[in-house]
C-alpha positions, -999 to 999 in steps of 0.1 A, spaced: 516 -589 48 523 -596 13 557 -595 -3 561 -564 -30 559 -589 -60 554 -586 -98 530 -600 -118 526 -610 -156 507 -580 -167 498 -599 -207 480 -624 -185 463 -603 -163 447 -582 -192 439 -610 -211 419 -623 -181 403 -590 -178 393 -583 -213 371 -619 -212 357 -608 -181 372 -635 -161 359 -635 -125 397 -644 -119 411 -620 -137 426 -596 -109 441 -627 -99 486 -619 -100 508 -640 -113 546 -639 -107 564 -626 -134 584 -652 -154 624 -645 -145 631 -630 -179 602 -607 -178 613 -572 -172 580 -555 -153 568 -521 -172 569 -485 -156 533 -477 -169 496 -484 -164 487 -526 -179 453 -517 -166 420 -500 -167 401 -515 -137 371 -488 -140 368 -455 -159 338 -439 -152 337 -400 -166 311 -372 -150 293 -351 -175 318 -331 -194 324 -314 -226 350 -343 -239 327 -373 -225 317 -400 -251 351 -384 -272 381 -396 -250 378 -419 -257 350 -418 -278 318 -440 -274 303 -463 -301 269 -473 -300 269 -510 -282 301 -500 -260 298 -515 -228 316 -510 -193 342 -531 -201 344 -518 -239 353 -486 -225 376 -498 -198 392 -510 -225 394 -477 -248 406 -461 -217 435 -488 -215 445 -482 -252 449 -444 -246 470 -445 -212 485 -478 -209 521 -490 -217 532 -455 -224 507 -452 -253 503 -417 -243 468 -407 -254 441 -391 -234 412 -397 -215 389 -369 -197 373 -372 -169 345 -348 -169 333 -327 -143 335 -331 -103 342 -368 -91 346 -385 -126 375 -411 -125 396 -436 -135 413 -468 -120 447 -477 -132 466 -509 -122 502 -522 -127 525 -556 -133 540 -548 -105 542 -526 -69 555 -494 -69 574 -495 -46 578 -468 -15 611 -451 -9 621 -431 20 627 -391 7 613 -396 -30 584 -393 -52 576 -425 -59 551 -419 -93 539 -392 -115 502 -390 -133 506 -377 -168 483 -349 -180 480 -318 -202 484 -293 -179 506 -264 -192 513 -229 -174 504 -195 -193 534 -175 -208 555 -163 -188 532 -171 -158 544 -196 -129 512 -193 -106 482 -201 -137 477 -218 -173 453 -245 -177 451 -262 -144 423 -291 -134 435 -306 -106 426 -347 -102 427 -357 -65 444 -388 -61 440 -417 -42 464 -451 -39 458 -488 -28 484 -513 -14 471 -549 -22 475 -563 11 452 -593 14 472 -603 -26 435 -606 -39 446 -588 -72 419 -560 -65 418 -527 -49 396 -534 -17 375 -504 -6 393 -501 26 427 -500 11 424 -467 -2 439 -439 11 437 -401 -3 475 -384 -9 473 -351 11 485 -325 -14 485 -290 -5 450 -283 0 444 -310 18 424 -310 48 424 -270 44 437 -246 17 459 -220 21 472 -220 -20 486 -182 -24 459 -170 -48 431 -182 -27 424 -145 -17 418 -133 -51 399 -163 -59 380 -154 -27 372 -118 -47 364 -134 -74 331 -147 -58 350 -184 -61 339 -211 -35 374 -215 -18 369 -241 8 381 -279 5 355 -302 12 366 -339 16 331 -351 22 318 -342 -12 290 -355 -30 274 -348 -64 243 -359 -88 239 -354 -128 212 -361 -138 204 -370 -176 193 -348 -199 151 -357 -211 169 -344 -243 201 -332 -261 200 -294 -272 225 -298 -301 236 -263 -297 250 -239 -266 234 -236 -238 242 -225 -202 213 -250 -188 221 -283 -197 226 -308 -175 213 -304 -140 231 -313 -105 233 -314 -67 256 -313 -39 252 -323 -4 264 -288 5 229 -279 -6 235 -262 -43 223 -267 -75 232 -257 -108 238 -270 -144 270 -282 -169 266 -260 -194 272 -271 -230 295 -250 -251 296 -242 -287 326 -263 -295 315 -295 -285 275 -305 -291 278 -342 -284 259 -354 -256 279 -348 -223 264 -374 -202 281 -409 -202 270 -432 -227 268 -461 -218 257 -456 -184 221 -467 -184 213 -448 -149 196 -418 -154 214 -401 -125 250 -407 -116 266 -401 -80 301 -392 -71 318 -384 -38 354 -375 -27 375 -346 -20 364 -315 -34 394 -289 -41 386 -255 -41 376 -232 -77 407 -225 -91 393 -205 -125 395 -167 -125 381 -148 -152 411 -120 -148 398 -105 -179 369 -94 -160 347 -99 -197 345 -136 -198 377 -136 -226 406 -152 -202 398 -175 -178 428 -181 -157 434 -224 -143 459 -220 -109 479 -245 -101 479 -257 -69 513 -261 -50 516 -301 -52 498 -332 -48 473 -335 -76 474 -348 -111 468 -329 -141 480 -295 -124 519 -294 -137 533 -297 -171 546 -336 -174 580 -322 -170 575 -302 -138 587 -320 -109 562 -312 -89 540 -332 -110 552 -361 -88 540 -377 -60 552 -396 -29 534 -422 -19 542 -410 17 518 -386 14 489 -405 13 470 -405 45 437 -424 59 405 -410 66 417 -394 97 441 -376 84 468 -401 95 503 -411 75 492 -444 59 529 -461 61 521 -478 32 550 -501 13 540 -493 -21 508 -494 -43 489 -511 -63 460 -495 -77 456 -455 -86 425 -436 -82 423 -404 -98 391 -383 -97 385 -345 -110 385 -326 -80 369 -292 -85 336 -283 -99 332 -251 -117 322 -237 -150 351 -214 -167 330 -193 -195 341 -209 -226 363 -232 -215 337 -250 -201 338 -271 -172 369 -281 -151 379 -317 -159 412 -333 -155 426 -349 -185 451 -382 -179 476 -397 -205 491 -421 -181 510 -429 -149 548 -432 -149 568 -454 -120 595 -433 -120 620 -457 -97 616 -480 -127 626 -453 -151 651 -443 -125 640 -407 -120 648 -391 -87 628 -363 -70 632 -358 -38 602 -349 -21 611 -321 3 620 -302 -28 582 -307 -47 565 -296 -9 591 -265 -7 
């Protein structure tokens, strides 16, 4: 088992950015190098279709995998606090550190920055788009996040949901099951409409539906990722269930709920039950992971629905914060009450 160890972060990007086949490789940390409390890298972003895809950050003819790793780095990392969407169902985004964050008994170890706010005067909904998350613990030191050292952190509607507006979601004709099986297709567009249009891009779930992203009037871009050269993408996890209720009843105010805890993008930055414990992360049985710390942060959008004119669900990141290395303390029995 590997010691909890930094590493020098400015190397490690540099490596990365050439495309070095060594460059998840870590590196102690020189002694008077102080390690960072924030993302030093973008191992993948790779967005669903979604209304602010090819715009956080934006695509440029040419851009490449790595080019837009790299965009993705300049917007979240070292505190830079810009954005980066994910898109609809499944899109994500894999964030690395200079260091382990380390796991401590009774705490929230981290918290995943996004631009999630509550409505006024409401505690219960705002705009919500819950990102499931997912951690990795560098065990074999290989500098890469293996795909057997993941592990999913069980927030509250995880394996079940029992979230206190699930019944009204329920009337709402919402699909309120949690299915952590999931799996989903887009398919790309034969062309772009350049204007609105509830029929746009076409997928399908292993559940056996179908449907379409629907392109909205404020954005006219192309929602399907750039520079993937595919012309179908696949993505599979945890799927949360629809948390968008038109209370209005007409389509003017779509209501986001939050969920109790657990997911990114979900509370306001300042909320502590944006944060997380790495003590919640469990295996694909359902089982505590007893993890030491992590390295690696997976964070994928984890509901897919259409809200109106808001458009699809997608979480939006701004970064990841280490919060013993900021020396924030939230204990965890208080985020789960």
């Amino acid at each position: 088992m590997k010691q909890i160890a930094f590493f020098n972060g400015r190397a490690a990007m540099a490596l990365l950015l050439i495309g070095c086949a060594t460059a998840c490789e870590k590196q102690d940390t020189p002694p008077d190098s102080a390690p960072t409390p924030y993302v030093t890298r973008v191992v993948e972003f790779r967005p669903a279709v979604g209304q602010f895809t090819n715009l956080l950050p934006e695509y440029e003819p040419g851009d490449t995998q790595e080019t837009m790793n790299r965009k993705a780095l300049e917007a979240i990392g070292n505190n830079n606090r810009g954005m980066i969407s994910l898109g609809g169902f499944g899109g994500y985004v894999i964030v690395g550190f200079d260091h382990t964050i380390e796991n401590r008994s009774g705490l929230c170890d981290f918290r995943v920055l996004g631009n999630a706010f509550q409505a006024s005067g409401q505690s219960e909904y705002g705009s919500c788009e819950p990102g499931v998350i997912q951690v990795a613990y560098d065990a074999n030191g290989n500098g890469r996040p293996d795909e057997e050292e993941w592990y999913e952190i069980a927030g509250s509607s995880y394996p079940v949901s029992n979230e206190s507006w699930l019944d009204r979601a329920a009337e709402a004709g919402n699909d309120t099951r949690t299915i952590l099986d999931y799996e989903i297709t887009y398919y790309r567009p034969a062309s772009e409409p350049g204007a609105p249009t509830a029929q746009y891009i076409r997928w399908e779930d292993n559940q056996g539906r179908s449907g379409y992203k629907a392109m909205n009037g404020s954005h006219r871009q192309s929602y399907y990722p750039q520079w993937i050269t595919e012309d179908h993408i696949t993505f599979r996890g945890t799927r949360l269930p629809e948390n968008g209720i038109d209370i209005s009843t007409n389509g003017t105010y779509f209501a986001l709920y939050r969920f109790a805890y657990g997911y990114a993008d979900n509370d306001p930055n300042s909320s502590d039950r944006s944060a997380i414990d790495i003590d919640w992360a469990v295996d694909a049985a359902g089982q505590p992971a007893r993890l030491p710390g992590v390295d690696f942060i997976r964070i994928h959008t984890g509901v897919n629905q259409e809200n109106g004119w808001l458009g699809e669900c997608s979480t939006e990141i701004m970064g990841v914060e280490d919060l013993h290395l900021l020396d924030v303390q939230i204990a965890s029995e208080t985020v789960t009450q």
